[in-house]
C-alpha positions in Angstrom: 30.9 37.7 34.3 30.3 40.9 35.1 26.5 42.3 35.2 27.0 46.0 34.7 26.2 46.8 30.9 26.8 49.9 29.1 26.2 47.9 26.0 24.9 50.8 23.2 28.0 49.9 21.2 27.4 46.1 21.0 23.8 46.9 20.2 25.1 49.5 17.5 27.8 46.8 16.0 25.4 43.8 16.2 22.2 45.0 14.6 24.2 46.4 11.9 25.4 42.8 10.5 21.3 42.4 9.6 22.8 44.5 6.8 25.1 42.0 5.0 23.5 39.1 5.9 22.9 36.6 3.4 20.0 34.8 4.9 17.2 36.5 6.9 14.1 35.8 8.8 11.0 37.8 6.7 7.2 38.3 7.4 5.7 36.2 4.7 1.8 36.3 6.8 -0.5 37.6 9.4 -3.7 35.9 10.4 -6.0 37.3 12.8 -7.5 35.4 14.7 -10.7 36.5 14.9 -11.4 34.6 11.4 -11.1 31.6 13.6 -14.4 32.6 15.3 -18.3 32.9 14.4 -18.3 36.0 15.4 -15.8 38.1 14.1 -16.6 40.9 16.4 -15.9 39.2 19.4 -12.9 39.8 21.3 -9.9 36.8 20.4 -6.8 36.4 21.1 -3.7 34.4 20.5 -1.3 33.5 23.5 0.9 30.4 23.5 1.4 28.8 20.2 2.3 25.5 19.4 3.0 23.3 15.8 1.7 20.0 14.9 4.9 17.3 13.8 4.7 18.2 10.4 4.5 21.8 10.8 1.1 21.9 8.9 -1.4 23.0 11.5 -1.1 25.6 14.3 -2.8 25.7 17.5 -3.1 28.4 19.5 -4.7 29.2 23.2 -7.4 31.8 23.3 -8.8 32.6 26.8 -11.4 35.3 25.4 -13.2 32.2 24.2 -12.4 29.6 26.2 -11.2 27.9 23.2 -8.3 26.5 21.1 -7.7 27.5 17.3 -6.8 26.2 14.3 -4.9 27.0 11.5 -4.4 25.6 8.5 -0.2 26.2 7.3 -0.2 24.2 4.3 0.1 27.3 2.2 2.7 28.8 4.6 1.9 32.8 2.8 -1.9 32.3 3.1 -2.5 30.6 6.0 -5.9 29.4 6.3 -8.9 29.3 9.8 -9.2 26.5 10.7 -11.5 26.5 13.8 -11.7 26.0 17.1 -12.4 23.7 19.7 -14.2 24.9 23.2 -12.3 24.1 26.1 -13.7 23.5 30.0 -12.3 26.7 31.3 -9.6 28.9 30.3 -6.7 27.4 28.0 -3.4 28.3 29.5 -0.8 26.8 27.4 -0.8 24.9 24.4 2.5 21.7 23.4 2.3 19.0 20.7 3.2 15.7 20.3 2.4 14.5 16.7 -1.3 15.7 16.1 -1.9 15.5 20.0 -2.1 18.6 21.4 -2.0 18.7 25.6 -3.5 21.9 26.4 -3.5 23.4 30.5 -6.8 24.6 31.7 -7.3 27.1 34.3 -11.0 26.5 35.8 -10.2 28.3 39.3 -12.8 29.1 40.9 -10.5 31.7 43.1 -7.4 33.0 43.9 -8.3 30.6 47.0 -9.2 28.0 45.5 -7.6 27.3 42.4 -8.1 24.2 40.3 -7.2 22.9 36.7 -6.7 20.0 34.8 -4.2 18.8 31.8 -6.4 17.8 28.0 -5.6 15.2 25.1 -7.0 16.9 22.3 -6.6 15.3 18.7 -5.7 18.1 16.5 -7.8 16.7 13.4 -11.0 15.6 14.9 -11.5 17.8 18.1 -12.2 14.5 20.1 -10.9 15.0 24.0 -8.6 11.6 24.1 -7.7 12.0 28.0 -8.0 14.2 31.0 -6.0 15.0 34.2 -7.1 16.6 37.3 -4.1 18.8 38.5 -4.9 20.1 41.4 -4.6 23.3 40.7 -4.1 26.6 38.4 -1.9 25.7 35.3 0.2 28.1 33.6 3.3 26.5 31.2 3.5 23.1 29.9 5.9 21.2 27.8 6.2 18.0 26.3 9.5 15.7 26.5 11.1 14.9 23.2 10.3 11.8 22.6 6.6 12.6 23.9 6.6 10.2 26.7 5.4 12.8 29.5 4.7 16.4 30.5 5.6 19.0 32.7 3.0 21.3 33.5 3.8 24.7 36.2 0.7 24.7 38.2 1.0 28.8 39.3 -1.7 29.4 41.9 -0.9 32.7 40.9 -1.8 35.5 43.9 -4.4 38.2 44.3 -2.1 41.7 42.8 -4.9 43.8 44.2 -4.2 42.0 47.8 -1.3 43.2 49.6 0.4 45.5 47.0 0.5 42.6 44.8 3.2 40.6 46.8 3.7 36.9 47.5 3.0 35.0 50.5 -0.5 34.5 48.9 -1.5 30.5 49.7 -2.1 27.8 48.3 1.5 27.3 46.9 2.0 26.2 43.2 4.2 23.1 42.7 5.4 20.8 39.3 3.4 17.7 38.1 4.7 15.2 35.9 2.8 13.1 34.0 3.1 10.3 31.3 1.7 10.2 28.1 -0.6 7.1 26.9 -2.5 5.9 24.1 -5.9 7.2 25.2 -3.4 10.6 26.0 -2.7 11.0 29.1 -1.9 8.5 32.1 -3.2 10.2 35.1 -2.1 7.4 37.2 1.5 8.6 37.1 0.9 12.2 37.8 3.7 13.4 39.8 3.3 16.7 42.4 6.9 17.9 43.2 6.9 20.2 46.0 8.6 23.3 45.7 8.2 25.3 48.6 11.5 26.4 50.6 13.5 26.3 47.8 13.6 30.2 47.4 14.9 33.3 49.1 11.8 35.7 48.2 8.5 34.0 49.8 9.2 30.5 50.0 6.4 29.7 51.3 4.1 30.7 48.2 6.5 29.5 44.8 4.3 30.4 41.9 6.1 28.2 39.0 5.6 30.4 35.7 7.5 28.8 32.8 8.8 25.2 32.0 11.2 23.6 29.4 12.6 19.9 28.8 15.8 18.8 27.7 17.2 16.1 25.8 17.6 14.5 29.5 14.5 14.7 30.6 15.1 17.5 32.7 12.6 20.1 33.4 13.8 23.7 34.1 11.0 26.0 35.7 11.0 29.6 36.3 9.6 31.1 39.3 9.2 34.4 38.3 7.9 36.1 41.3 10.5 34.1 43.7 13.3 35.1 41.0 14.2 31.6 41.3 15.5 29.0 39.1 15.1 24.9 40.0 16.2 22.1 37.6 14.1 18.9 38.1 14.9 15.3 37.0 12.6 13.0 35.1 12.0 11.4 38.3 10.9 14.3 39.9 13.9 14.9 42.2 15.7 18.8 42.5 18.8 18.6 41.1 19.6 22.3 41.5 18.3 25.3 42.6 19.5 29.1 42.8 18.2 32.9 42.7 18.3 34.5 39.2 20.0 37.5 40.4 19.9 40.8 39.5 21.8 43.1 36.7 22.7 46.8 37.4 21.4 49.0 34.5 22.8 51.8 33.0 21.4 54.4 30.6 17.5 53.7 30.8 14.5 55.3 30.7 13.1 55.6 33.9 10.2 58.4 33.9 6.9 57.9 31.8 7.2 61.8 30.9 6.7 61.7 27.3 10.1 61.5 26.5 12.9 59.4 25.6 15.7 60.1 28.2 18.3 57.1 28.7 20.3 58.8 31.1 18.9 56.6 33.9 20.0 53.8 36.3 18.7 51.0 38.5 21.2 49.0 40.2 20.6 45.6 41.6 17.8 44.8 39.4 16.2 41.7 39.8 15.5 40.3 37.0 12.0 37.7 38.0 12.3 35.9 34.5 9.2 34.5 32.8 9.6 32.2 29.5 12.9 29.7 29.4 13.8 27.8 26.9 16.8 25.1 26.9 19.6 25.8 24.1 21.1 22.4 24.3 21.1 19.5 27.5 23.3 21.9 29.5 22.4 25.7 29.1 18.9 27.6 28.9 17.6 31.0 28.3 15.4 32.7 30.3 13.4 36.4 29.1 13.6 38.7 32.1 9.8 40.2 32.1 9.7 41.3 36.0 6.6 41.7 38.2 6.9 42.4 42.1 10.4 43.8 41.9 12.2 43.3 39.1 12.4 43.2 35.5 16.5 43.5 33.7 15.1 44.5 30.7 16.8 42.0 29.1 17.6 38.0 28.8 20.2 36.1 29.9 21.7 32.3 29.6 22.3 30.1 32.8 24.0 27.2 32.9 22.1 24.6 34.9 25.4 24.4 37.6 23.7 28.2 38.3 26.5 29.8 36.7 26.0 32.4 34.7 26.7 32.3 31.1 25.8 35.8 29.1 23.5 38.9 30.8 22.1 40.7 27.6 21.7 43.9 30.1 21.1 47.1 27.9 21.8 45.7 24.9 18.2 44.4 23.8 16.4 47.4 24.4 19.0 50.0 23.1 18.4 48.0 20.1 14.9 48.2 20.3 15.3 52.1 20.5 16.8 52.4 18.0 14.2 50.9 15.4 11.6 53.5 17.0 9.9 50.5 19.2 10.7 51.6 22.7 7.0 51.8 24.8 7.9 55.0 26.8 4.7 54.9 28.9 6.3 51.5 30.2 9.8 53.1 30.9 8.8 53.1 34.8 7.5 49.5 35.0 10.4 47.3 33.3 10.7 49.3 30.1 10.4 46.7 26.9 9.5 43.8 28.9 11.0 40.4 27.6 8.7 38.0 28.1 8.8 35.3 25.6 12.1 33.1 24.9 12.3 30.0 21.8 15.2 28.2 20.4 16.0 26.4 17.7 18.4 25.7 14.9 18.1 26.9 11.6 20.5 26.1 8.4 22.9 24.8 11.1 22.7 28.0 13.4 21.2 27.4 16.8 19.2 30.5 17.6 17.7 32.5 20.4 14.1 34.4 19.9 13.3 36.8 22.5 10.4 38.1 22.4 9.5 42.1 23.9 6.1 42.1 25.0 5.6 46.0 25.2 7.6 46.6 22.6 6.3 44.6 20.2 9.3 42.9 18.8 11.1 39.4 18.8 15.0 39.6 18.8 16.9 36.8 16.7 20.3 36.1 18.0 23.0 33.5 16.8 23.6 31.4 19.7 26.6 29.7 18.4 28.5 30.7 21.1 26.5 31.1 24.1 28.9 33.2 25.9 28.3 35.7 23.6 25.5 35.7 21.2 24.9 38.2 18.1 21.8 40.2 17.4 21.4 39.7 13.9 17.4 40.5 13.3 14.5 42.5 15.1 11.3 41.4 13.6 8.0 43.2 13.9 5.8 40.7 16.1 2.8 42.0 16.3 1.2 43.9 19.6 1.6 42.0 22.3 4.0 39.0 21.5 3.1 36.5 24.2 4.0 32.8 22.3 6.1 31.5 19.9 7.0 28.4 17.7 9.9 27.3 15.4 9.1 25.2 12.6 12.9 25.0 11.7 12.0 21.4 9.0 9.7 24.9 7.0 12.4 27.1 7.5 9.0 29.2 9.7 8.9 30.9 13.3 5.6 31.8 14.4 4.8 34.3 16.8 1.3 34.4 19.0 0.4 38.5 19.8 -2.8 38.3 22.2 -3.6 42.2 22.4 -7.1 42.6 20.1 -8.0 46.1 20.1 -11.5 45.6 18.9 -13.1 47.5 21.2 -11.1 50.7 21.0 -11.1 50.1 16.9 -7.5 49.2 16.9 -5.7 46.3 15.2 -7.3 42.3 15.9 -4.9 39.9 17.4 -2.9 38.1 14.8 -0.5 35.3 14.2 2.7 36.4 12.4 4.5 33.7 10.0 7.9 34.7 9.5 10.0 32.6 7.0 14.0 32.5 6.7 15.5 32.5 3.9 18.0 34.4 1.5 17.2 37.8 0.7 17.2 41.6 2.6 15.6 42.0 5.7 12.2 44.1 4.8 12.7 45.7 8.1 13.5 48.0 10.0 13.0 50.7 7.5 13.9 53.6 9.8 16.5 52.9 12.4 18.9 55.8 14.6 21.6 53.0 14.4 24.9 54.4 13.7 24.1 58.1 15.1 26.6 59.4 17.4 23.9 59.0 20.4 21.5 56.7 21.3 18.3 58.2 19.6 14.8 57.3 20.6 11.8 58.2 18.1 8.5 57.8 17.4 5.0 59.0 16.5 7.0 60.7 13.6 4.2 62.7 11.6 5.1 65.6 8.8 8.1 65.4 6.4 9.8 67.5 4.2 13.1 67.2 1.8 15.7 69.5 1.0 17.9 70.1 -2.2 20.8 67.3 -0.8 18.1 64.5 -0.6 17.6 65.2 3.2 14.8 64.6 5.0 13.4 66.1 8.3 10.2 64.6 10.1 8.9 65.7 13.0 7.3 63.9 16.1 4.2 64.4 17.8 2.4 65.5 20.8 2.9 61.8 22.3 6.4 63.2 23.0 5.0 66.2 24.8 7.8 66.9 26.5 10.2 65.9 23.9 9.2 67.8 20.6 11.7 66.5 18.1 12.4 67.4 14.7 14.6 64.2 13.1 17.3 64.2 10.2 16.9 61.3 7.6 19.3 60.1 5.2 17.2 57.8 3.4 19.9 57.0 0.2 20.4 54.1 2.7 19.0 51.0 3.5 17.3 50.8 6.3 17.0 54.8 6.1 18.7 56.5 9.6 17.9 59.0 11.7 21.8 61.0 11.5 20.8 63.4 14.5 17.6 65.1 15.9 17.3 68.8 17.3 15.3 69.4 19.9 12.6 72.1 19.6 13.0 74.9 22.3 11.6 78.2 23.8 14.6 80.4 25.6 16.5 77.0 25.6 14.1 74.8 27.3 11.8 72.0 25.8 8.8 73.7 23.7 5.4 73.0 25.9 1.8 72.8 23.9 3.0 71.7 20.7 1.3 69.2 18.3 4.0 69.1 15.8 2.1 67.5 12.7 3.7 69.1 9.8 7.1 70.7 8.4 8.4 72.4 5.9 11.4 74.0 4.9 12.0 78.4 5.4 14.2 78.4 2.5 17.2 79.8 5.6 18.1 77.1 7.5 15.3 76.6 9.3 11.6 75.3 9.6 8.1 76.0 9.8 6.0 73.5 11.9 2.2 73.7 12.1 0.7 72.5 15.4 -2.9 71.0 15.7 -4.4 72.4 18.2 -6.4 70.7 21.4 -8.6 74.1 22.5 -9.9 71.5 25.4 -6.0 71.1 27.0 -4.9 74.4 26.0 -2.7 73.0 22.7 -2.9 76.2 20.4 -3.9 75.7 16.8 -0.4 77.4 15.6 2.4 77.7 13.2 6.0 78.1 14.3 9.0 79.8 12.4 12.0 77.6 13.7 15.4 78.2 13.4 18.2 75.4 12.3 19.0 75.2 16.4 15.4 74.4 16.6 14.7 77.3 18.8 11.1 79.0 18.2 11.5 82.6 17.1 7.9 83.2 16.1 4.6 81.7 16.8 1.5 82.8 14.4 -2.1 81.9 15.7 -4.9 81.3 13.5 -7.0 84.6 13.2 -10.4 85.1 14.5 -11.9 83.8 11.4 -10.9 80.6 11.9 -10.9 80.2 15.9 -14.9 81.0 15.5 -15.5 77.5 13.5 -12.3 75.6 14.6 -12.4 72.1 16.2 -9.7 69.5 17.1 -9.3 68.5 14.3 -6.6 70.7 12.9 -3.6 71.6 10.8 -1.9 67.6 9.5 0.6 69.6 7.1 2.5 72.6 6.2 4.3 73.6 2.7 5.6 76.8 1.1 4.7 77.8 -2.4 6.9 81.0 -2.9 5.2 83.3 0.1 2.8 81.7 1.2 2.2 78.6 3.6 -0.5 76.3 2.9 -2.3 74.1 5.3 -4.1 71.1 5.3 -7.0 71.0 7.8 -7.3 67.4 8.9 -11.1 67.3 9.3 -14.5 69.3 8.8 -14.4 72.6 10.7 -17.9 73.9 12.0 -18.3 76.2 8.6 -17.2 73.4 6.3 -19.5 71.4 3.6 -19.4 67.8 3.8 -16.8 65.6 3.1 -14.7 68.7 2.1 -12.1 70.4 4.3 -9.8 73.5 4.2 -6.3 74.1 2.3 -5.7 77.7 4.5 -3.0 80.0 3.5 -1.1 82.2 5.1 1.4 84.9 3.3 4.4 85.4 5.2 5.2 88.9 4.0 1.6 90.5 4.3 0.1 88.2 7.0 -3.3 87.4 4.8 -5.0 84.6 5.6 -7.6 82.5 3.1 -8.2 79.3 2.1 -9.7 76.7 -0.6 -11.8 73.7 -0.1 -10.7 70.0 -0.7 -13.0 67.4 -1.6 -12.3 64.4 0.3 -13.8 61.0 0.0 -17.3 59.7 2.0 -15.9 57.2 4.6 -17.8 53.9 4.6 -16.4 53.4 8.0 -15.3 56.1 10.8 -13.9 59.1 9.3 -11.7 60.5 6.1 -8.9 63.2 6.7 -5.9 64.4 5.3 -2.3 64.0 6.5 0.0 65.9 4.6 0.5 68.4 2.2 3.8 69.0 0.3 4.5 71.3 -2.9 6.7 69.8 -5.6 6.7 70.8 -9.5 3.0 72.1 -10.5 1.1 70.2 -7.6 0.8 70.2 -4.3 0.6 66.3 -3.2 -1.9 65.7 -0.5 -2.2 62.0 2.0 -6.2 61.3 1.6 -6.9 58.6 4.6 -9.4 56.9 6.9 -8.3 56.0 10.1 -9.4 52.3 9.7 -6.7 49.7 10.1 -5.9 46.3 9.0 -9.2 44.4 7.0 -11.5 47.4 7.0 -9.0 49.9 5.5 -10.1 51.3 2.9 -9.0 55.0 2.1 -4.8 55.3 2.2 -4.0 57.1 -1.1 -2.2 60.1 -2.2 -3.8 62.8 -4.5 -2.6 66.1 -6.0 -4.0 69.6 -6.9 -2.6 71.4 -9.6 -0.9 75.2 -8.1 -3.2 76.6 -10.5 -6.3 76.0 -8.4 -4.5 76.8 -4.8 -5.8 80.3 -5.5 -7.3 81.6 -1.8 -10.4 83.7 -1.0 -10.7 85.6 1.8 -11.9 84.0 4.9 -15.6 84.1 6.2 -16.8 83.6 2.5 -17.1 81.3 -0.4 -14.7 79.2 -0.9 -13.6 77.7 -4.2 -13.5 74.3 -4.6 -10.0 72.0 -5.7 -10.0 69.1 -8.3 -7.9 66.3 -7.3 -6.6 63.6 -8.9 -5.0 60.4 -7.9 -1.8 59.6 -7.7 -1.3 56.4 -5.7 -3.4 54.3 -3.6 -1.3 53.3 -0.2 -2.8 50.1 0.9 -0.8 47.6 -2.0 2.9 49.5 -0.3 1.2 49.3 3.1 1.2 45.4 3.2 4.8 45.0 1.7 6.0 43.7 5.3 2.9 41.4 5.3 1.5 42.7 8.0 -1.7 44.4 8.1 -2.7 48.0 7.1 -1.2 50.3 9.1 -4.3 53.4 10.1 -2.0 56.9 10.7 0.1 57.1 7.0 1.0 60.6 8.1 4.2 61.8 6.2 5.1 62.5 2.4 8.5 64.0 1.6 9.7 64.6 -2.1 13.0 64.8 -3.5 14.3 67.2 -6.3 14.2 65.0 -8.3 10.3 63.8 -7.7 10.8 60.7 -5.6 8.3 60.3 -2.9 8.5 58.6 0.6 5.7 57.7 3.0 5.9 57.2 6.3 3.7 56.0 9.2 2.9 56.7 12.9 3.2 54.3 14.8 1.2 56.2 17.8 4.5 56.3 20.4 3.8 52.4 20.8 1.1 52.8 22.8 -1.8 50.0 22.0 0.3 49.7 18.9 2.7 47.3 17.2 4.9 49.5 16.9 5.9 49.7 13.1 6.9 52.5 11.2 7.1 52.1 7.4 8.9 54.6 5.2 9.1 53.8 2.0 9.6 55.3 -1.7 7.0 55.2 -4.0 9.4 56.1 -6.4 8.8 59.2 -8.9 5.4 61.3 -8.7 6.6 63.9 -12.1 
């Protein structure tokens, strides 16, 4: 087989079947983890994930805290905290047998010396039943199917800041073996396999990563920095050995330039796998993370002979583009990163999960023929997917996302509970599949409509040097991106935009309003755009303004007849508090002016406004905090009769708007079952009044990733 992809049109055909499908996999939970804790504000996380036999309780590793947690499944849509049980060291890795969970501890006191041990842990009491000294750093470990022993990858992973991060860093990791017992463990028949020599790259130093069993007893173990493969029988013997190879890639992104180009290539990539996972007693599936070298950017299937049986090569991650997930300031260190792999059968269909670490996403492919499996579902994982678990007798996969964000005020790690079952996917709700091109977006901010039910968004200043402006069609379901024109000055990229709001010129064409960064130079703006999407005019904000202006500018732009309205996202230096400027500016006589907006008194952080978009009498303005998840608390829209938007001339008083409520945000903002999403950013209204939302998802940068759009149906 060859390993050359130029696989956009699989990825195009195969996501699209998500469609039709009568049964899907669905976010019915998220549970973040820090409940698990006393203290809440701590950091947490949640890394490898494991199920207890009846699919009741979870257990997850969490090295912030040195700990194992709990949680209670019962209630598969409201999963429950259950605790957590201290460890002696770091938890690596987490399998069950029963309600015996056999969790890996790292307690290396160096790269130099590293040192570990395998626990018996009863999963209802806490009690420690048995202990094993390994001899060193443990990283995977995995149970046999009938529970009689474990394999456990003891790393002695290497110094990356000695080097340049390469192998050849001693002591060498190796494979134990050991049997299970009554009391747990029997550390009497711990079993070190040797695995040096074995590979081309440093065989000297292997640093086992991953491990799986099969129905045979056979253990498969990645060596992800040797980019080596070994298959090992129950007794401990090699049965095979050979080099993961490498995958030539076509049409990547390769710079981290702040803009989606997949004109690249990398030939010869290795491809250094992490997780693996065995689809039956014959084949396994390995996700192709990277580290020294490598990193395909996709996953593949071996056969344990060391043939080859399907490269994924593009395919994953142009599928991940398309559904606005790709993690562009990644694109130069192994793009979407597949790190996680899980199988398992469900309703009769054996199944692949591959999980994108960067890019937030786990892939669900229909393994029924394993030379060519089918994309059918990409799920939102939450940020950071590192584990997962298939509870296949609940019809449940479970995914394990250690990122927590807690101290940047970001989004808490979580466990995501996915259920399958008949019924449409919820998402993607925006996707470019279909388009003539392979489309990246993101970061998508202001949105208007036009008379056909069109609707244009724009991205922002993540994409510096990609400013975007991005055709809708959202009369289908998932809504797609039909094409995207690139905003230009004399034909070249546009430079020091901050495109946060649109709206139509009533010719064609747009105008954008830029917020403005005075401190890098971004100028707080308004652009007159033609349908090409080249600049013909920029308007700065007059003197008036520029005297009491901070960062926090223009989140909006709409036409009333004349005149263009903007909405200010935050206080300005001259501003009363808690209420911000609705400026105006009249295209044919160039007068400025403005009204106040009252907006609401944040119990947390800060309250702004997004958007701002005439329709009928009112102009319809997003109200939000930028809190996220829990302590959300302000996502609503609101709307000001035209009568009030009556402007006085700047550098005076101002007259003050009413509001009134139209929707609060946060009920739609938890239809996926996630949690509440901070930047809700654009509103666009049809002719006939109905509304869509959508959300920034920040360019996937410490982000999951997700973009909802949505209708809220009619706001006459």
């Amino acid at each position: 087989m060859s390993t050359k992809f130029l696989y956009l049109t699989t990825a195009l055909v195969a996501v699209a079947s998500t469609a039709t499908a009568d049964m899907n996999f669905n976010r019915i939970a998220s549970f973040a983890t820090n409940t698990n804790i006393e203290d809440q504000s701590a950091e947490t996380s949640a890394e490898i994930i494991a199920a207890s036999a009846d699919g009741m309780t979870l257990i997850y590793t969490d090295s912030p805290n040195k700990a194992v947690g709990l949680i209670d499944l019962t209630d598969a849509a409201n999963p429950q905290p259950k605790g957590s049980f201290a460890m002696d060291g770091e938890p690596t890795s987490v399998a069950v047998f029963g309600m015996t969970a056999f969790v890996g501890v790292n307690t290396s006191a160096s790269y130099t010396d590293p040192s570990g041990h395998l626990a018996a842990i009863n999963m209802e009491t806490g009690e420690e039943l048995g202990r094993c000294d390994l001899g060193g750093q443990p990283d995977s470990i995995a149970i046999s199917k009938d529970g009689a022993f474990l394999s456990v990858a003891i790393e002695n992973e290497r110094d990356e800041d000695l080097g340049d991060g390469r192998t050849g860093q001693l002591p060498a990791g190796f494979l134990v073996m050991v049997d299970t017992a009554e009391t747990g463990l029997n550390c009497d028949s711990l079993n070190q396999i040797d695995m040096t020599g074995l590979a081309e790259v440093s065989p000297e130093d292997p640093e086992p990563e991953f491990v799986d069993i099969n129905g045979l007893g056979e253990t498969i173990v990645t060596m992800q920095e040797n980019n080596h493969l070994v298959v090992v029988g129950r007794d401990g013997t090699i049965l095979n050995h050979f080099s993961a190879g490498a995958v030539d890639l076509e049409n990547i992104d390769i710079p981290e330039e702040r803009a989606l180009t997949f004109t690249g290539s990398q030939p010869g990539r290795v491809r250094e796998p992490d997780a693996v996972k065995w689809l039956d007693d014959t084949n396994f599936a390995i996700a192709n993370e990277g580290d020294m070298d490598g990193g395909s950017r996709g996953w593949t299937i071996f056969n344990k002979d060391g043939s080859e049986v399907y490269e994924s090569g593009v395919s994953f991650e142009h599928a991940i583009v398309q559904i606005g997930h790709y993690p562009e300031k990644r694109s130069g260190n192994k793009g979407v990163e597949p790190e996680s792999i899980e199988t398992a059968t469900f309703g009769g269909t054996p199944m692949v999960f591959v999980g994108a670490e960067r890019a937030s996403v786990v892939g669900v492919y229909d393994a029924t023929d394993p030379t060519a499996p089918v994309l059918m579902q990409l799920l939102p994982s939450g940020i950071g997917p590192e584990g997962y678990a298939a509870i296949p007798d609940r019809n449940l996969l479970i995914s394990a996302n250690e990122v927590d964000l807690i101290e940047d005020g970001g989004a808490r790690a979580h466990v995501m509970i996915f259920e399958y079952g008949e019924g449409a996917a919820q998402y993607p709700m925006l996707t470019s599949e279909g388009a003539d091109e392979l489309i990246g977006w993101g970061a998508i901010s202001g949105m208007v409509a036009d008379a056909d039910g069109m609707i244009y968004a724009v991205n922002d200043s993540f994409y510096r040097q990609q400013p975007r402006i991005f055709a809708i069609d959202p009369s289908q379901t998932p809504a797609r991106i039909t094409h995207a024109i690139d905003v230009t000055r004399a034909g070249f990229p546009a430079q020091k935009l901050d495109m946060e709001g649109i709206t139509l010129d009533g010719n064609g064409g747009f105008w954008v309003a830029s917020e403005g960064r005075t401190d890098r130079v971004t100028p707080h703006a308004i652009y007159h755009i033609d349908a090409d999407g080249e600049i013909q005019d920029e308007i700065g904000l007059p003197s008036e303004l520029m005297d009491v202006e901070k960062r926090f500018g223009f989140e909006g732009i709409t036409l009333i007849g004349d005149t263009l309205w903007m909405a200010v996202q935050r206080e300005w230096r001259d501003d009363p508090e808690n209420h911000v400027k609705l400026v105006s500016y009249n295209i044919e006589t160039e007068e400025w002016g403005a009204v106040l907006y009252p907006k609401a008194d944040p119990d947390t952080g800060w309250v702004g406004l997004s958007e701002i978009v005439a329709h009928g009498d009112y102009v319809y303005i997003i109200e939000r905090d930028n809190q996220i998840g829990a302590a959300a608390v302000t996502k609503r829209i609101y709307r000001v009769a035209l009568s009030d938007m009556v402007p006085a001339a700047l550098g005076g008083d101002l007259p003050v708007v009413t509001k009134e409520e139209v929707r609060d945000l946060i009920p739609d903002l938890l239809q996926t079952n996630g949690y509440v999403q901070d930047k809700v950013e654009g509103l666009a209204i049809l002719s006939d009044g109905t509304a869509f939302v959508s959300t920034d998802n920040d360019g996937v940068d410490d982000h999951s990733g997700e973009t909802l759009f949505f209708s809220i149906g009619q706001v006459d």
